[in-house]
SEPA-121109 format. One line per field, with one value per residue (C-alpha): residue number from 1; residue in one letter; chain; x, y, z. Coordinates in steps of 0.02 Angstrom, whole numbers, padded with zeros to 5 digits. Example, Ala and Ser with C-alpha at 12.3 -4.5 7.8 and 13.67 -1.06 7.14 Angstrom:
# SEPA-121109
i	(1:2)
aa	(A:S)
ch	(A:A)
c1	(00615:00684)
c2	(-00225:-00053)
c3	(00390:00357)
This chain:
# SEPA-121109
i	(1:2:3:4:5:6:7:8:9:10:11:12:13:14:15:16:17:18:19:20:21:22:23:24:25:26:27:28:29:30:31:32:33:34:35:36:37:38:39:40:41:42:43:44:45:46:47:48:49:50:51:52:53:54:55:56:57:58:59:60:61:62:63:64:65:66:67:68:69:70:71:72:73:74:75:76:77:78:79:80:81:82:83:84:85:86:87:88:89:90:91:92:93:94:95:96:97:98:99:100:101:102:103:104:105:106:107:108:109:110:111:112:113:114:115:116:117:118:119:120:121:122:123:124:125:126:127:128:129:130:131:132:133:134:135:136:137:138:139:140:141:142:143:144:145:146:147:148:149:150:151:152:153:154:155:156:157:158:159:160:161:162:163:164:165:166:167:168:169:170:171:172:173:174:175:176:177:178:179:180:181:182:183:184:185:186:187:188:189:190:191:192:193:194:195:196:197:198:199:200:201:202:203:204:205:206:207:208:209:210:211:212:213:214:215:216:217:218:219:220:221:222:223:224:225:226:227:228:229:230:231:232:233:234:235:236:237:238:239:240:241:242:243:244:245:246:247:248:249:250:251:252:253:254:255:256:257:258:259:260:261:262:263:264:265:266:267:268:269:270:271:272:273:274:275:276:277:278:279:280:281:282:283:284:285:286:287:288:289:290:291:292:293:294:295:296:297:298:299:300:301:302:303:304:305:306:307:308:309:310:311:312:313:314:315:316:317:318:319:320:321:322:323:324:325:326:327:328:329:330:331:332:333:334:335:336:337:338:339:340:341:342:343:344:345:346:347:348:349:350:351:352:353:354:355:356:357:358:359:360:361:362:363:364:365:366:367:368:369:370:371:372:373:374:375:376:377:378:379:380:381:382:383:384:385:386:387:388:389:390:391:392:393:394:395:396:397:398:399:400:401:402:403:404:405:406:407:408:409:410:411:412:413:414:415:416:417:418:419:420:421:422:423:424:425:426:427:428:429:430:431:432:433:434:435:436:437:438:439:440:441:442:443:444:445:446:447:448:449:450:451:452:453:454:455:456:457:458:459:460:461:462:463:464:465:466:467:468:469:470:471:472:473:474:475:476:477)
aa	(X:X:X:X:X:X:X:X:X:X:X:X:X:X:X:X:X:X:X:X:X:X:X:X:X:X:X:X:X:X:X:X:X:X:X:X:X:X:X:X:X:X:X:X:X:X:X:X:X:X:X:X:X:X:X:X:X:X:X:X:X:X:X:X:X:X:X:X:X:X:X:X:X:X:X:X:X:X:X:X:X:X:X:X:X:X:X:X:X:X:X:X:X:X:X:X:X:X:X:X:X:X:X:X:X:X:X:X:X:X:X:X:X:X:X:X:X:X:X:X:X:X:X:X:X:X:X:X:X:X:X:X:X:X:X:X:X:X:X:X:X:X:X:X:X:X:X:X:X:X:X:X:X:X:X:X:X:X:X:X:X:X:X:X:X:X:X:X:X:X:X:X:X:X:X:X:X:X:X:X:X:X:X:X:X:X:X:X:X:X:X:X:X:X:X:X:X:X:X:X:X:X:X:X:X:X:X:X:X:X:X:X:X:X:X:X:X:X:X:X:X:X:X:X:X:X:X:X:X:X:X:X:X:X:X:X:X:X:X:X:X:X:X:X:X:X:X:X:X:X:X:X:X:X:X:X:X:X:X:X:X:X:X:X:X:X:X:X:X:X:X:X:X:X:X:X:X:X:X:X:X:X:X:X:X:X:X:X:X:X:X:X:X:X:X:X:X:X:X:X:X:X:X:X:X:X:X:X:X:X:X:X:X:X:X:X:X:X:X:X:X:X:X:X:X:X:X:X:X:X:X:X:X:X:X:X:X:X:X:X:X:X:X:X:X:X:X:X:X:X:X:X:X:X:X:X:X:X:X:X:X:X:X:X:X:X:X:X:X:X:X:X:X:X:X:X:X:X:X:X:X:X:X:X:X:X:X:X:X:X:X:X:X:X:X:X:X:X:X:X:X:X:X:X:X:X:X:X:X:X:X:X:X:X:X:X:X:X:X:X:X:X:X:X:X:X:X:X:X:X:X:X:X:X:X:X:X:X:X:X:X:X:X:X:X:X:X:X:X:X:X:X:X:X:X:X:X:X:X:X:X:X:X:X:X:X:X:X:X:X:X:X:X:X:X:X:X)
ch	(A:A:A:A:A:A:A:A:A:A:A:A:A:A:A:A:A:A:A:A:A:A:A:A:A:A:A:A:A:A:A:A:A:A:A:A:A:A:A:A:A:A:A:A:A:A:A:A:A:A:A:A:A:A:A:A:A:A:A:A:A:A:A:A:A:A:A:A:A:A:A:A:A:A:A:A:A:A:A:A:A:A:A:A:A:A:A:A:A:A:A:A:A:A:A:A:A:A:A:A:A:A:A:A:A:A:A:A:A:A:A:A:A:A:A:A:A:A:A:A:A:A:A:A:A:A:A:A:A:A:A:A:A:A:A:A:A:A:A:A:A:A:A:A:A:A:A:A:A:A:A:A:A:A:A:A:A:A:A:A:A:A:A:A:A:A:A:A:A:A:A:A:A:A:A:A:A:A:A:A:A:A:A:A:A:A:A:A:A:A:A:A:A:A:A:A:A:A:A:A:A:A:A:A:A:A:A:A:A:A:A:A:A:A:A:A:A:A:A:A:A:A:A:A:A:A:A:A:A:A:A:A:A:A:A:A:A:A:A:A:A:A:A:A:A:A:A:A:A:A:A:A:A:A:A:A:A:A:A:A:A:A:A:A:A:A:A:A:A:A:A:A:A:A:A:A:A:A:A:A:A:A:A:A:A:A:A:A:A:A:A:A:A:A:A:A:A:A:A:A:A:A:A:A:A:A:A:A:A:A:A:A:A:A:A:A:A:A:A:A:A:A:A:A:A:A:A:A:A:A:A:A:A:A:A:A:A:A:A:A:A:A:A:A:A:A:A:A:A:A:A:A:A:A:A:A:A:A:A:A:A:A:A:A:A:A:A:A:A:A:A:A:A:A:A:A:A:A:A:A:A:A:A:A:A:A:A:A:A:A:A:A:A:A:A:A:A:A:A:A:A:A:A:A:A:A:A:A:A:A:A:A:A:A:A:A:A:A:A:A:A:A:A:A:A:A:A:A:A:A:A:A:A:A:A:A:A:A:A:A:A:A:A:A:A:A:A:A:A:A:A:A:A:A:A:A:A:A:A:A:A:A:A:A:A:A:A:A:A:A:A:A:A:A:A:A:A)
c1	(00661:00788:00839:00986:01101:01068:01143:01296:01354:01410:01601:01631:01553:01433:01243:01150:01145:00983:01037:01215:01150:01037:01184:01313:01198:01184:01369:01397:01286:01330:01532:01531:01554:01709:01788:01816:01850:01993:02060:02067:02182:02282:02322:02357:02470:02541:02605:02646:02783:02882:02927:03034:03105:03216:03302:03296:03334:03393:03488:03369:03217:03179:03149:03025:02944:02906:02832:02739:02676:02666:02589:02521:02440:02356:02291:02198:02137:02082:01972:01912:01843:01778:01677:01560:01519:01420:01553:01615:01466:01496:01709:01710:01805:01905:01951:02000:02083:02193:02219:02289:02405:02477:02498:02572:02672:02729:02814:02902:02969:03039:03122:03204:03250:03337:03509:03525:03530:03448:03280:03216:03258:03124:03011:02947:02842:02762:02714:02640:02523:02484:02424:02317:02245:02175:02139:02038:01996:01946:01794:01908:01822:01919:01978:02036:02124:02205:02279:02339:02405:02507:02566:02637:02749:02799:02868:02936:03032:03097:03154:03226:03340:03390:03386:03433:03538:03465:03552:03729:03757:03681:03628:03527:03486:03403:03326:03253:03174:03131:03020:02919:02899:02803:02726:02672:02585:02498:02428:02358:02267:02206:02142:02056:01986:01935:01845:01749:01718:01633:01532:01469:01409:01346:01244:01211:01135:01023:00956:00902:00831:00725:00696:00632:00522:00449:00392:00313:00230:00169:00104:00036:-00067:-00096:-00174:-00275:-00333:-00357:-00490:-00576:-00588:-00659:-00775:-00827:-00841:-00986:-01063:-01085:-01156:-01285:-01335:-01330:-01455:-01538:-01547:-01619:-01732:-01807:-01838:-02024:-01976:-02136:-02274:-02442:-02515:-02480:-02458:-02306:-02135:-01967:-01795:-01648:-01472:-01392:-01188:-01062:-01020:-01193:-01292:-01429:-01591:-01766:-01934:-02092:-02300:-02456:-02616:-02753:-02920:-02989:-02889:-02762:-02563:-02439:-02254:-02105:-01930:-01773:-01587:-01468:-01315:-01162:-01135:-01087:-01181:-01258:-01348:-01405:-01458:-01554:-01645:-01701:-01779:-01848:-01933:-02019:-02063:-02161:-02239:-02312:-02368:-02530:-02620:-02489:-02512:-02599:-02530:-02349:-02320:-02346:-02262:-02096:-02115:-02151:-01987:-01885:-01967:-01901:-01728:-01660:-01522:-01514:-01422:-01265:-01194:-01304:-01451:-01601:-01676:-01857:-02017:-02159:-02316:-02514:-02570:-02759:-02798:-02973:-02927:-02764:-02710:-02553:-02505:-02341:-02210:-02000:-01879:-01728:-01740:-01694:-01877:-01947:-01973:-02158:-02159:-02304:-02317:-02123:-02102:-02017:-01983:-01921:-02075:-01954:-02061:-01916:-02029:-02112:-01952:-01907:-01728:-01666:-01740:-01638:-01541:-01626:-01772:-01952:-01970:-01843:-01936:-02118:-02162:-02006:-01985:-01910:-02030:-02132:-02292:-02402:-02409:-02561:-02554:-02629:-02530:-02583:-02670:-02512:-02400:-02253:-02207:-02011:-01948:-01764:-01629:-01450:-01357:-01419:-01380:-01230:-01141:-00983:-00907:-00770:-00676:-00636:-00736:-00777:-00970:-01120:-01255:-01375:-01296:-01397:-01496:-01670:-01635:-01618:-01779:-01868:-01798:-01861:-02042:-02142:-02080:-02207:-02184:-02015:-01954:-01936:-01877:-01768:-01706:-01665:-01523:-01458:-01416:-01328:-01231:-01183:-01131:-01043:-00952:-00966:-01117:-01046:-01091:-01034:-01197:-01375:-01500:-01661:-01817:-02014:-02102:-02304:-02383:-02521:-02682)
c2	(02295:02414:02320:02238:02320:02473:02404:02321:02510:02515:02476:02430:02273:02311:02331:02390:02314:02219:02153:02119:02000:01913:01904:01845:01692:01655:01667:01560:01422:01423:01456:01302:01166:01265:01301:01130:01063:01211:01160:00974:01028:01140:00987:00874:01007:01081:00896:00830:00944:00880:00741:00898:00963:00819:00874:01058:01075:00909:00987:01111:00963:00939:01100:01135:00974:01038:01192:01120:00939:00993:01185:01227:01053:01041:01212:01177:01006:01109:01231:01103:01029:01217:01231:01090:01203:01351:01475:01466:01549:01684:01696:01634:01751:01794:01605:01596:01758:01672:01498:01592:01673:01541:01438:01588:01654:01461:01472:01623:01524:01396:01498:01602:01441:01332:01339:01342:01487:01442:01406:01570:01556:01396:01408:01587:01464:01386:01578:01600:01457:01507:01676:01584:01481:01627:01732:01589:01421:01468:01613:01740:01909:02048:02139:01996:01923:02084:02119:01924:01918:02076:02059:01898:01954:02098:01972:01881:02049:02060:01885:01873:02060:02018:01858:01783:01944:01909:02063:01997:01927:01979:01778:01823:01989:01941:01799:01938:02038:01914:01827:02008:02042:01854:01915:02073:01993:01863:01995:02115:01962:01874:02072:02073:01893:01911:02048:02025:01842:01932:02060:01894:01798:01965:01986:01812:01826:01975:01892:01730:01866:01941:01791:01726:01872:01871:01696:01748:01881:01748:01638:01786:01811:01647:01611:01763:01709:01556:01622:01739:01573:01474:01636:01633:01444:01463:01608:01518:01373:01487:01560:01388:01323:01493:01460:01281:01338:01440:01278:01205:01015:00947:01030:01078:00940:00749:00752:00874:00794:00891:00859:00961:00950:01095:01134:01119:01296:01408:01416:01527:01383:01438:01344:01372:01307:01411:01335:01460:01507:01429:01240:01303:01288:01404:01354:01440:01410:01509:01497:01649:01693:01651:01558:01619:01750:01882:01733:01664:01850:01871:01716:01784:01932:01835:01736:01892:01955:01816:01786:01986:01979:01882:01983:01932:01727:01676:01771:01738:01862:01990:01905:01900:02083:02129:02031:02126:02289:02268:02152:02273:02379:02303:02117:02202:02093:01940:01896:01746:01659:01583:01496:01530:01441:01400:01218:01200:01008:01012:01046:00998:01175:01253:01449:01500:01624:01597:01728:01647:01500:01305:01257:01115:00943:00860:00666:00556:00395:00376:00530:00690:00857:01021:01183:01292:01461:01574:01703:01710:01676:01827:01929:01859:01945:02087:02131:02286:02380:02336:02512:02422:02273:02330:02339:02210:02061:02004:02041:01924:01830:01711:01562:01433:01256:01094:00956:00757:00650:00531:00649:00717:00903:00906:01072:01093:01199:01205:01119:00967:01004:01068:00916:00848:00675:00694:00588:00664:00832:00830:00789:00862:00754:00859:00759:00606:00670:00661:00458:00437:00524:00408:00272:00305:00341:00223:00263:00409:00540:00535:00359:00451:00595:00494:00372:00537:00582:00404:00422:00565:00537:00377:00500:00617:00476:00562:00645:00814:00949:01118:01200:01167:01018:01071:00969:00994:00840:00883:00713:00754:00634)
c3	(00740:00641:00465:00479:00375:00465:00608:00523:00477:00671:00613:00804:00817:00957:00963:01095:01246:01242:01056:01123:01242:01136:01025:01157:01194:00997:00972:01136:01065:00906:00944:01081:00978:00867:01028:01059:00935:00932:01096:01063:00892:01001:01127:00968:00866:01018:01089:00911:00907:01035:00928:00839:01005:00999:00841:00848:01042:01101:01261:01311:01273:01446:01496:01326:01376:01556:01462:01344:01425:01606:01570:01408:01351:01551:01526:01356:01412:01558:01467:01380:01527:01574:01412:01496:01630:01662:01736:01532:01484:01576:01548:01402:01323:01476:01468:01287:01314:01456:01367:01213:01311:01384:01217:01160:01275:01302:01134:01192:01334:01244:01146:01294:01389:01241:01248:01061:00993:00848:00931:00908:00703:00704:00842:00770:00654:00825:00847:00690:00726:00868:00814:00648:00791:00902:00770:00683:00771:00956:00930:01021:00994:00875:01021:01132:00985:00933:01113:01148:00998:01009:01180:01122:00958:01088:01238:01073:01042:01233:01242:01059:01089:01265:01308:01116:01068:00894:00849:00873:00701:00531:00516:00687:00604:00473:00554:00664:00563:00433:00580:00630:00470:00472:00651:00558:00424:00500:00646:00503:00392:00571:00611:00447:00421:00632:00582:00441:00521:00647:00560:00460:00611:00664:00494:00493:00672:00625:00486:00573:00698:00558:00479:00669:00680:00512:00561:00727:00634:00494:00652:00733:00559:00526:00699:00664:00498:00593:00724:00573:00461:00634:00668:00474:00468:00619:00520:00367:00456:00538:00368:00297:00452:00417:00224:00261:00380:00207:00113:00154:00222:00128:-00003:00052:-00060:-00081:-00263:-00265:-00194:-00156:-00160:-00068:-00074:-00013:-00061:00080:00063:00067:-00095:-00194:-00201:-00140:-00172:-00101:-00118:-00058:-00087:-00149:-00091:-00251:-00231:-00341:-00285:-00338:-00346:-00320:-00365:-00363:-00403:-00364:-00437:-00320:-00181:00031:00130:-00022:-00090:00073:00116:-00056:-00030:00126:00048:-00082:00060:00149:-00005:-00071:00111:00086:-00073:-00079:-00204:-00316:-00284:-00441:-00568:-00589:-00711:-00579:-00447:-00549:-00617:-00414:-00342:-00498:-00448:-00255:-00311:-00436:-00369:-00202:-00249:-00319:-00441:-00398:-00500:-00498:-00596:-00565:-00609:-00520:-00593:-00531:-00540:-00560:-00491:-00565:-00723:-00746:-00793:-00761:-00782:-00755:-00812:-00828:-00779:-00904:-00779:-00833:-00921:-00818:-00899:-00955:-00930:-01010:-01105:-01099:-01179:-01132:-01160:-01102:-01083:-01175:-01231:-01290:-01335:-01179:-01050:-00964:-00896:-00758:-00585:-00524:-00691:-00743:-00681:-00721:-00831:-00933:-00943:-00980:-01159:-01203:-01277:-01109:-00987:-00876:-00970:-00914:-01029:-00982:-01036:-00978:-00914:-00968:-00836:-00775:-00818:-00710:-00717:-00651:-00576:-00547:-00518:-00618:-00496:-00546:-00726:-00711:-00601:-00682:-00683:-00558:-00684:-00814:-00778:-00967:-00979:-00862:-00810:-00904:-01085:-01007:-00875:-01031:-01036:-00859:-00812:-00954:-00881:-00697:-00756:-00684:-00537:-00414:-00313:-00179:-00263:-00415:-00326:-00234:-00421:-00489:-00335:-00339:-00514:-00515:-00370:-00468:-00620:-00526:-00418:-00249:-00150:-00117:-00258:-00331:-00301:-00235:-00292:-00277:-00371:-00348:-00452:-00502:-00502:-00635:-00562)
């Protein structure tokens, strides 16, 4: 559609025929109301003044009465009655057009039929009303108003040189042309306010137009944006089932327990267990960077590539340096962290290596503490490549210790760390989460598991989360 103001440069008031339709209904609809309540004045003013026709023409009375009571005020009551129907639609202006005449040319009537001569020095007034009314109260188009209200200063000219000789006296002289020049004037400002009145609705109507279309378009977008988010939505879900799918629903061995909470939107969490040829069990988990579809996507690698690299199982150290060597360049931005470790039940020995992943906690006795080995935690996986990394202080090593009998070795991912209060947002349930593990202690395997949840959800006042909970507790027997 052309801008608007382009189209307002056509001086002529006209657009082209499809828009001039669409405008003619606007301008019908909008004008209806105006139109009335134009006629209903006209019957008021125009029958109000025969309480003057008494004074000003009180022998001639009868005969303005008969013009104005039994023709003029019957014709506008009349087209009142015509604006309720649908033939006004389509005459509307014809109608107004004819109405306007008749008021006007009504006046001029009077003015020939009085016997007093001085009629046509005070009923030029009733003219100039008349002529403010079509001009401005009754939505009569530029060009109908201009010709109705011509034609009726010119049959004022007929009637007031030969039927009132206003020429006969200078009084009637001067009357005369003091009353054109009044006809004059009011045609030229009711030409000028008509028009630009026009050109307004016009503008006005051609803005509501682009303003209507804009909206479509929005809704057109927004439905759009609509069916992507609905098509996305059911995408996400499927790589969320997918991601889920990932995560083992129970370890290999008794004395391991899990814990899951995935994020309503998809997150980067990835655990695993093998158990070895020798008894031993190697654990796996994995936090990436991000949340949506990359994560999900990188977890999936990280699945297929721990499932095909066997040789690697029981030294972590490799493992980690073999998922960088394959990660690195091909996660974009996105990184992960992880601790992979080997769990020897015989002995109680553990072997495991940290790429700059949270270090898990060591409960015995009612004591805990964090496995933090600075000097031997690694670069996150998938930040540079491994030719970096060998030979640095930030490489993969395997560190071996030996875990207490009735200890518990807790595993866990950030998310649960990182959870704020909702009420205040201020503190993060790792400030508190070292007492509340003491304090659930004695409890074993998925009641512990299950302890730790309940009081975090309590913490964090609701049970939705900013990221994944994942947990793997070692039950050291």
């Amino acid at each position: 559609m052309p801008y608007f103001s382009d189209l307002l440069k056509r001086h002529n008031l006209l657009f082209d025929a499809p828009l001039e339709k669409a405008f003619y209904e606007d301008y019908y609809i909008k004008s209806l109301n105006i139109i009335r309540i134009g006629l209903i004045l006209g019957i008021i003013l125009y029958g109000s003044f025969g309480i003057l026709d008494i004074y000003i023409v009180p022998v001639s009375k009868k005969y303005i009465w008969l013009i104005r009571f039994a023709i003029v005020c019957p014709a506008l009551a009349a087209a009142f009655v015509l604006t309720f129907t649908p033939v006004f639609k389509k005459l509307m202006q014809f109608i107004l057009g004819c109405i306007s005449l008749i008021t006007g040319l009504g006046i001029v009537t009077m003015i020939g039929v009085a016997v007093e001569k001085e009629s046509a020095l005070y009923y030029y007034a009733g003219l100039l009303l008349v002529i403010m009314w079509v001009y401005a109260m009754i939505r009569l188009r530029l060009v109908y108003a201009v010709a109705v209200s011509w034609v009726m200063v010119l049959a004022y000219e007929v009637v007031a040189l030969s039927v009132k000789n206003m020429l006969s006296s200078p009084e009637l002289i001067n009357g005369f042309i003091n009353n054109n020049f009044f006809f004059i004037s009011a045609n030229v400002i009711g030409m000028f306010v008509n028009y630009h009145m026009e050109r307004y609705i016009r503008s006005d109507f051609l803005q509501r137009r682009e303003i209507e279309e804009n909206e479509r378009e929005l809704e057109r977008e927004k439905n759009e944006l609509k069916i992507r988010d609905s098509k996305m939505q059911k995408e996400l879900a499927m790589a969320r089932l997918i991601q889920q799918e990932l995560i083992p629903d129970n370890s290999p061995v008794e004395y391991i327990t899990t814990f899951y909470k995935p994020m309503e939107e998809v997150g980067g969490d990835i655990f695993d267990f093998w158990e070895l040829p020798d008894g031993k069990v190697s654990i796996f988990l994995g936090d990436v960077s991000g949340h949506g579809v990359p994560a999900a996507l990188i977890t999936s690698m990280v699945k297929c590539i721990l499932k095909e690299s066997h040789q690697f199982s029981a030294n972590p150290a490799a493992m980690l340096m073999h998922l960088n060597e394959i990660l690195n360049k091909q996660t974009a931005d996105n990184y992960m962290t992880a601790f992979y470790c080997v769990y020897n039940p015989d002995t109680n020995d553990i072997v495991f290596s940290n790429a700059a992943h949270n270090p898990p906690f060591l409960l015995v006795d009612h004591h805990i503490k964090a496995i933090e080995c600075k000097e031997y935690t690694g670069m996150p996986i998938a930040v540079v490549g491994n030719d970096s990394l060998v030979g640095s202080e930030q490489s993969y090593k395997n560190v071996r210790i030996k875990l207490p009998k009735g200890g518990k070795l807790l595993l866990y991912t950030d998310g649960l760390t990182e959870a704020k209060n909702m009420s205040d947002r201020q503190g993060s349930f790792e400030d508190i989460l070292p007492h509340e593990l003491l304090q659930l202690s004695s409890y074993h395997n998925h009641t512990f598991i299950e302890k730790i949840y309940s009081r975090l959800v309590a913490f964090r006042g609701i049970d939705t989360f900013d990221d994944d909970i994942s947990m793997i507790n070692l039950e050291v027997v």
